[in-house]
C-alpha positions in Angstrom: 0.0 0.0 0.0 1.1 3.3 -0.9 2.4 5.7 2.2 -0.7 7.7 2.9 1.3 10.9 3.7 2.6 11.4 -0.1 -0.8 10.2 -1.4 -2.6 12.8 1.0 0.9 14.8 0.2 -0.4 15.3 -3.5 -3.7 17.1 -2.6 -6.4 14.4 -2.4 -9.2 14.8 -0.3 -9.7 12.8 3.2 -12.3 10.8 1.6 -9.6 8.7 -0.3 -7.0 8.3 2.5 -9.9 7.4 4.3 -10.6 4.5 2.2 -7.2 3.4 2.5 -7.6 3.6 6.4 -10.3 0.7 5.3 -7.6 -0.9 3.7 -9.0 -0.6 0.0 -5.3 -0.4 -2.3 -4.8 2.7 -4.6 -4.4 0.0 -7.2 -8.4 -1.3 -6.6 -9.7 2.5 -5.7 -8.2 4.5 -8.8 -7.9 1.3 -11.5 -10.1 2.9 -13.8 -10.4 5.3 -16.9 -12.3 8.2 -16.6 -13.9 10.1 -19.9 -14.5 13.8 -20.0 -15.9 15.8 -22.2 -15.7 19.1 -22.7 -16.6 21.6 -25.6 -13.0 23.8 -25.8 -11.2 25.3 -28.5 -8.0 25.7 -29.2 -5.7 27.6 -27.0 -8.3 26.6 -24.4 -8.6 23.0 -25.4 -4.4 22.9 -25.3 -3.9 23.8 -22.1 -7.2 22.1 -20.4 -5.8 18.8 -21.8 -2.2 19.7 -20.7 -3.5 19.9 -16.9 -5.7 16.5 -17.5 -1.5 15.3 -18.1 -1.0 16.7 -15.0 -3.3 14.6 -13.1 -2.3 11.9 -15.0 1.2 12.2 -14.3 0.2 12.3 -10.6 -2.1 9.4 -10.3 0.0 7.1 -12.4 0.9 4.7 -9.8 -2.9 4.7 -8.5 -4.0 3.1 -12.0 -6.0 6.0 -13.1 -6.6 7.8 -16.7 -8.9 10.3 -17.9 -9.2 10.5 -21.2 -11.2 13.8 -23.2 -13.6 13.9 -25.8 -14.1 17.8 -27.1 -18.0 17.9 -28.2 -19.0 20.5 -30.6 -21.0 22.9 -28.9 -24.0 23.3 -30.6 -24.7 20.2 -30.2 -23.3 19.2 -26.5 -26.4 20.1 -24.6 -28.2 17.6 -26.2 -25.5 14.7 -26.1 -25.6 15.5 -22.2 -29.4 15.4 -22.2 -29.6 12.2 -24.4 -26.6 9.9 -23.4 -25.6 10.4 -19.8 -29.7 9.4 -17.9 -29.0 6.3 -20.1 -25.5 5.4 -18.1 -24.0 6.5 -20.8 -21.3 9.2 -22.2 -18.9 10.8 -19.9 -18.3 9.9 -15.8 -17.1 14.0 -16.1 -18.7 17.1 -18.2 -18.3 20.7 -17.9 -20.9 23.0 -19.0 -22.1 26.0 -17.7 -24.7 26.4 -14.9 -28.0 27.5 -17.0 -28.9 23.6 -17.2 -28.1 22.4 -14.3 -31.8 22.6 -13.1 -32.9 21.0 -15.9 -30.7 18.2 -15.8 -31.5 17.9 -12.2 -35.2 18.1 -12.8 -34.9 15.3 -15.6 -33.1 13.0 -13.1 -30.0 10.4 -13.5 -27.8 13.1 -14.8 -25.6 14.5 -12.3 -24.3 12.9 -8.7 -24.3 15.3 -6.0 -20.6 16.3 -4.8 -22.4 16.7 -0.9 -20.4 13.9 0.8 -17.4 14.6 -1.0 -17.2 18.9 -0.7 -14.5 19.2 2.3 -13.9 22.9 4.1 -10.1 23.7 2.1 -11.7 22.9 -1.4 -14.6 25.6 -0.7 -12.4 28.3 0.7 -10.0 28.3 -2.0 -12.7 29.0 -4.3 -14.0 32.6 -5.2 -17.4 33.9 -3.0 -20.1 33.4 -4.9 -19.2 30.9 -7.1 -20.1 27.4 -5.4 -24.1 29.4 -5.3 -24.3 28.7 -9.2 -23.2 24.7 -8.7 -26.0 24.7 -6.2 -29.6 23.8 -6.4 -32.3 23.2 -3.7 -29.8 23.4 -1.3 -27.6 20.9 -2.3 -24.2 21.3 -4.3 -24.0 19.5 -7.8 -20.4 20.3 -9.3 -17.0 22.6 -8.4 -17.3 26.0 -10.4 -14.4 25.5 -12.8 -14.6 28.9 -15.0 -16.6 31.8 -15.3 -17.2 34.3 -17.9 -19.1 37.7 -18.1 -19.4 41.0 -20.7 -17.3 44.0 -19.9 -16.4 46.8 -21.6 -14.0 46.6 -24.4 -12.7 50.5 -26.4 -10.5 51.4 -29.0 -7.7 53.3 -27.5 -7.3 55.1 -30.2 -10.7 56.6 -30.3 -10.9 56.5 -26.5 -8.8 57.3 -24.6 -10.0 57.6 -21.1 -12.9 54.4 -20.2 -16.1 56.4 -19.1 -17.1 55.3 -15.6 -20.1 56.5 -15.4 -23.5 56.5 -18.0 -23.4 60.2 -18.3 -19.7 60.2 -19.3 -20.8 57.1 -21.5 -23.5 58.7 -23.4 -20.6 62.5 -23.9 -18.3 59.7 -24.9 -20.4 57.8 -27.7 -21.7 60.8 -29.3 -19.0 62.2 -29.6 -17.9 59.3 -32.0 -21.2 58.4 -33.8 -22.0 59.8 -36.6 -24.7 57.2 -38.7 -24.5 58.6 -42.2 -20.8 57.6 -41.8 -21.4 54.0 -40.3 -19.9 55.6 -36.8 -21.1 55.0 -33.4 -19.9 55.3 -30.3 -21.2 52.2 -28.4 -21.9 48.7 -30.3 -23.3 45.7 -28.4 -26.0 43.0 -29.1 -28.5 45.2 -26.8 -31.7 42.7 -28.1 -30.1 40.0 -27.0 -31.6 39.4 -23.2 -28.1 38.1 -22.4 -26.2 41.3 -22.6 -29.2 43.4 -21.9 -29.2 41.5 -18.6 -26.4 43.7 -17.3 -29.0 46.9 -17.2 -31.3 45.5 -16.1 -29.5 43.5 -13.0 -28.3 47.2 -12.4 -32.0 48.7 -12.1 -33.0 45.9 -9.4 -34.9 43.9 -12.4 -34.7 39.8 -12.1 -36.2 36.8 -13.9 -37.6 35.3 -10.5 -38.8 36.4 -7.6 -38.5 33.3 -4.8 -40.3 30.2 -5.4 -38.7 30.1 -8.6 -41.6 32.8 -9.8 -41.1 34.3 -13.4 -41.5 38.4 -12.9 -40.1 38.9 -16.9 -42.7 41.9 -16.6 -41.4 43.6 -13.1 -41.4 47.2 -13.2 -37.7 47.2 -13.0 -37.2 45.3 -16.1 -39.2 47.5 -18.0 -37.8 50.6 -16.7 -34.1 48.7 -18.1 -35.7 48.3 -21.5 -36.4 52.0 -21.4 -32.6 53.1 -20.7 -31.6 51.0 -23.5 -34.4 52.8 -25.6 -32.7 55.8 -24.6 -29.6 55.3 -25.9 -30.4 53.6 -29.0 -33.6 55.8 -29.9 -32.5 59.5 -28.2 -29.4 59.1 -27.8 -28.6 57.8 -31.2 -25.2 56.2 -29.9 -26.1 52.4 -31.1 -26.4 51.1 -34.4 -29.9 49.3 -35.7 -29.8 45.5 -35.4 -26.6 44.7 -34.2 -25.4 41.1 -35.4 -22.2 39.5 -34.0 -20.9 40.4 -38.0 -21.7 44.0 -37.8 -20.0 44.5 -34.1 -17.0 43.0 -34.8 -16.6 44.8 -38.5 -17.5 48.3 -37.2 -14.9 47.9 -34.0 -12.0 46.4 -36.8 -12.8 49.4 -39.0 -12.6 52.0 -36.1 -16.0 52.7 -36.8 -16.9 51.5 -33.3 -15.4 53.3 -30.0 -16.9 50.5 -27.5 -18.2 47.5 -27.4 -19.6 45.4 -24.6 -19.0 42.0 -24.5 -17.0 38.9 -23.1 -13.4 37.4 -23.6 -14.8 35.4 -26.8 -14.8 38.4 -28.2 -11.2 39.5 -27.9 -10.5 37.1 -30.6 -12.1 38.6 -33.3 -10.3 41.7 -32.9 -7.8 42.8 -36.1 -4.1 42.9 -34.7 -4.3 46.1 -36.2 -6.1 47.4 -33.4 -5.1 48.8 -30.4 -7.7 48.1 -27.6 -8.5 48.0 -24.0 -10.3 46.5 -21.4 -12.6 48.1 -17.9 -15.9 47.4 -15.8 -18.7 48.4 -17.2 -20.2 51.8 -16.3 -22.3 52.6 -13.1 -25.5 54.3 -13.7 -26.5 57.5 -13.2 -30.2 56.8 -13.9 -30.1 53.7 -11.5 -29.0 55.7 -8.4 -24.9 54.8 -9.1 -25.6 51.5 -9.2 -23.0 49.5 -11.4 -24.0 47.9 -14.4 -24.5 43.9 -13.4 -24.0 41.7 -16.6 -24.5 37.9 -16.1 -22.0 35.9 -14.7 -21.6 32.5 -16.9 -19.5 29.7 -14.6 -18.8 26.6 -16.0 -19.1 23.5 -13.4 -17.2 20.0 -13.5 -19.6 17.5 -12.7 -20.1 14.1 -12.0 -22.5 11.8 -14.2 -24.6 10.1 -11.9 -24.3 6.7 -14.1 -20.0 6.8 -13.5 -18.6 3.2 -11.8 -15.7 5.5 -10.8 -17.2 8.4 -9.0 -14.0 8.5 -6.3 -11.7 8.7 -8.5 -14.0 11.6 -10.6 -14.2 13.7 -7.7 -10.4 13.8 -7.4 -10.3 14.8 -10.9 -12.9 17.7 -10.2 -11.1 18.5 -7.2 -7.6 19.0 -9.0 -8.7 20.7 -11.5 -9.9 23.4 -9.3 -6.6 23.7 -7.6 -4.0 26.8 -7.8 -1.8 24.3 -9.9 -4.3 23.3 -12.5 -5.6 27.0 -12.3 -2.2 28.8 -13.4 -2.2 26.6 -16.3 -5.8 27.3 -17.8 -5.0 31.2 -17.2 -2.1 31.8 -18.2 -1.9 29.5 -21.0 -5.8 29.0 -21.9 -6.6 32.6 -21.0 -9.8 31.0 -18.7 -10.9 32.9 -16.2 -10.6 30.0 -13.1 -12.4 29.9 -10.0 -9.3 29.4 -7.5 -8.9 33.0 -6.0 -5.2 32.1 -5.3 -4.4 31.9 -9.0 -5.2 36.1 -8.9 -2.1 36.6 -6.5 0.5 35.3 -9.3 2.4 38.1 -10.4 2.2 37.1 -13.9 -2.0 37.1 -13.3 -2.3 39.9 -11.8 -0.8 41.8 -14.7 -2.1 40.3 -17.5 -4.6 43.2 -18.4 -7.5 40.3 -19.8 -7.7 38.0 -16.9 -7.3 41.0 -14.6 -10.0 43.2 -16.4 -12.6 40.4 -16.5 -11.4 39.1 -12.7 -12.3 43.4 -11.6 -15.9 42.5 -13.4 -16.5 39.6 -11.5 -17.0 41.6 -8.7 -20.3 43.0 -10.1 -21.7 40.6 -11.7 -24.5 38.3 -11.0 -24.4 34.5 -11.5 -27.2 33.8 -14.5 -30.6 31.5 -12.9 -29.8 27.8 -12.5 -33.7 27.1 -12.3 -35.0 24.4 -14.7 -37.4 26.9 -16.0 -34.7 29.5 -17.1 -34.9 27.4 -20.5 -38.7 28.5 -21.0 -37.1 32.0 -20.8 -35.6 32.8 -23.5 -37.7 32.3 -26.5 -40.7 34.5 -25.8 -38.4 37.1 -23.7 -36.2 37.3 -27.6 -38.9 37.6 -29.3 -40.4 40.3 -26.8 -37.1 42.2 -27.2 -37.4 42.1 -30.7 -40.5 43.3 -31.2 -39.6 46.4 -28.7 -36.4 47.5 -30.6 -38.3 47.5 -33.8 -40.5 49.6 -32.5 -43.8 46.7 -32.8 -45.1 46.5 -29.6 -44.5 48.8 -26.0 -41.9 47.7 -23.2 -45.1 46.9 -21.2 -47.5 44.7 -23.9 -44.4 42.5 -25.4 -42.9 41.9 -21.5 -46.1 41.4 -20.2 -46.7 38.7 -23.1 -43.5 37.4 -22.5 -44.4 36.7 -19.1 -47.6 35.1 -20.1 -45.6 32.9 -22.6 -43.6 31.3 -19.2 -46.1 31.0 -17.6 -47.4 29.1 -20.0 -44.6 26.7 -20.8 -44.2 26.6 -16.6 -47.2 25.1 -16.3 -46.9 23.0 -18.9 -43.6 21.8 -17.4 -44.7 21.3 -13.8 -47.8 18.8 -15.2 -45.9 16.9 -17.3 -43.6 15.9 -13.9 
């Protein structure tokens, strides 16, 4: 049997020494082959599988492999949904916390992490982030990644981020000019996901307690209206926004800001010169910052895995400072472990610091099951309102009516 100080030595969780205490060999425990998937990309995908080499390296002697399988993302959600109730697919996936409800709800997809969650794993993890891997109470996955909008300029049209919405708004028009293709501010502001981060700042939420949809709460409209503002009054924002549009305009220095998240940084022409900050605080919403949607990615366990010991450990390492140094700094993720922020080499990287000063305002996106039956009738609501069809009030309040709808639907068919 192995010496249970350099096992323990190596960072793995009393639970495992403790079945060695049973005297259960590392050989029997860890003699297994563990199959992730994931949905990364390249520099991402390269340095996730370098730290699954890490593990490996470490748990050699133990008998242990975990093997990856990248999973397009369109269609991962549905593998997920499909293969692992059935006992099969992956004993690990990572995915972000929007359907963990859902996969909850549904049943045999993910093991709860309860009995395995110990005191120094949770305390090396940022505040905040364990609520998104929970649901009713009890804890489903280790937050692994997060991901959020912020605000992204062209220093050579601005050179000084505004802090404020007023200083926004002086800033933007200063820039736009439409009959030239030139605005000041460019973001996908129909898109509930990035509208999310007014309307978090005005006090507006998709549920009240219970979980209760409240898409129509006088806070959310009263969002909707700033946006009108600036797109209608203001005349900063361009019509219709695609993903095409706001990357061409902010290569073409046609675009002075844009808000959005790191996958946007890629998209950006070397030729330009740019820069990262929070998002403004809002002069209309008492100071209160702007609040965009906190995406975190969990590593969970499928419920189906033989090996679920041995997963656990996985999960467990790859929250670590050691794994987390490696998806930063080479991966450019944005990981969970707050000790990782302390590296020199971290804390001056202006991307992971930028997004990291975000995090601080921003708000972990609904876990609930029936955040799915959101988003259709909530985009097409939006829609309507930009195009000027229908009134804040009339397309929310039918938006609302829609979930309802599909909630009740959802709750009988249990």
């Amino acid at each position: 049997m192995q010496n249970l100080k350099s096992f323990a030595g190596r960072g793995f969780s009393a639970i495992a020494v403790a079945v060695l205490l049973l005297g259960v060999t590392t050989q029997s425990l860890f003699a297994a082959e563990l199959i992730v998937w994931h949905a990364y990309r390249g520099g991402e995908k390269a340095a996730f599988e370098k730290t699954v080499g890490m593990f490996n390296q470490q748990v050699a002697a133990g008998g242990v492999t975990v093997r990856t399988l990248a999973v397009p993302y369109d269609a991962y959600a549905d593998k997920i949904t499909a293969a692992v109730p059935r006992g099969k697919g992956p004993d690990i996936f990572i995915y972000a916390q929007d359907r963990l409800g859902g996969w909850i709800e549904g049943g045999k997809t993910i093991e709860s992490i309860d009995f395995y969650l110990e005191d120094e794993t949770v305390d090396a993890i940022l505040p905040g982030m364990l609520d998104a891997m929970t649901y009713r109470d009890t804890v489903y996955g280790l937050p692994l990644n997060y991901k959020s909008i912020a605000m992204i300029y062209n220093k050579a049209l601005v050179k000084s981020p505004p802090k404020t919405s007023t200083e926004l708004v002086s800033v933007a028009k200063k820039l736009t000019n439409p009959g030239s293709g030139k605005f000041g501010l460019v973001y996908a502001y129909s898109d509930y996901y990035y509208h999310a981060a007014l309307m978090n700042a005005f006090g507006g939420r998709v549920f009240d307690p219970g979980p209760t949809p409240v898409i129509d709460a006088p806070e959310n409209i009263q969002a909707i209206k700033q946006m009108l503002k600036w797109y209608k009054e203001d005349g900063i924002l361009p019509a219709d926004p695609s993903t095409a549009l706001i990357t061409a305009l902010f290569n073409e220095g046609n675009a002075g800001i844009v808000f959005s998240g790191p996958w946007f940084l890629g998209e950006i022409a070397d030729s330009v010169d740019y820069g990262l900050a929070v998002l403004p605080t809002l002069d209309e919403a008492n100071g209160e910052p702007m609040r965009p949607w906190l995406t975190i990615e969990g590593i969970y366990i499928s419920q189906g895995s033989k090996n679920k010991d041995a997963a656990y450990e996985f999960a467990r390492f790859m929250v670590s400072e050691e794994a987390g140094l490696v998806l930063a700094l080479e991966g450019g993720q944005l990981h969970t472990n707050r000790a990782v922020y302390e590296n020199d080499k971290v804390a001056k990287d202006p991307v992971l610091s930028a997004f990291r000063a975000q995090y601080e305002t921003a708000v972990p996106m609904p876990n609930y099951a029936e955040m799915t039956l959101m988003w259709s009738p909530v985009t097409t609501a939006m829609n309507k309102i930009v195009k000027g069809a229908s009134t804040p009030e009339a397309a929310m309040g039918e938006a609302q009516k829609g979930v309802m709808e599909g909630l009740a639907a959802l709750r009988k068919g249990r």
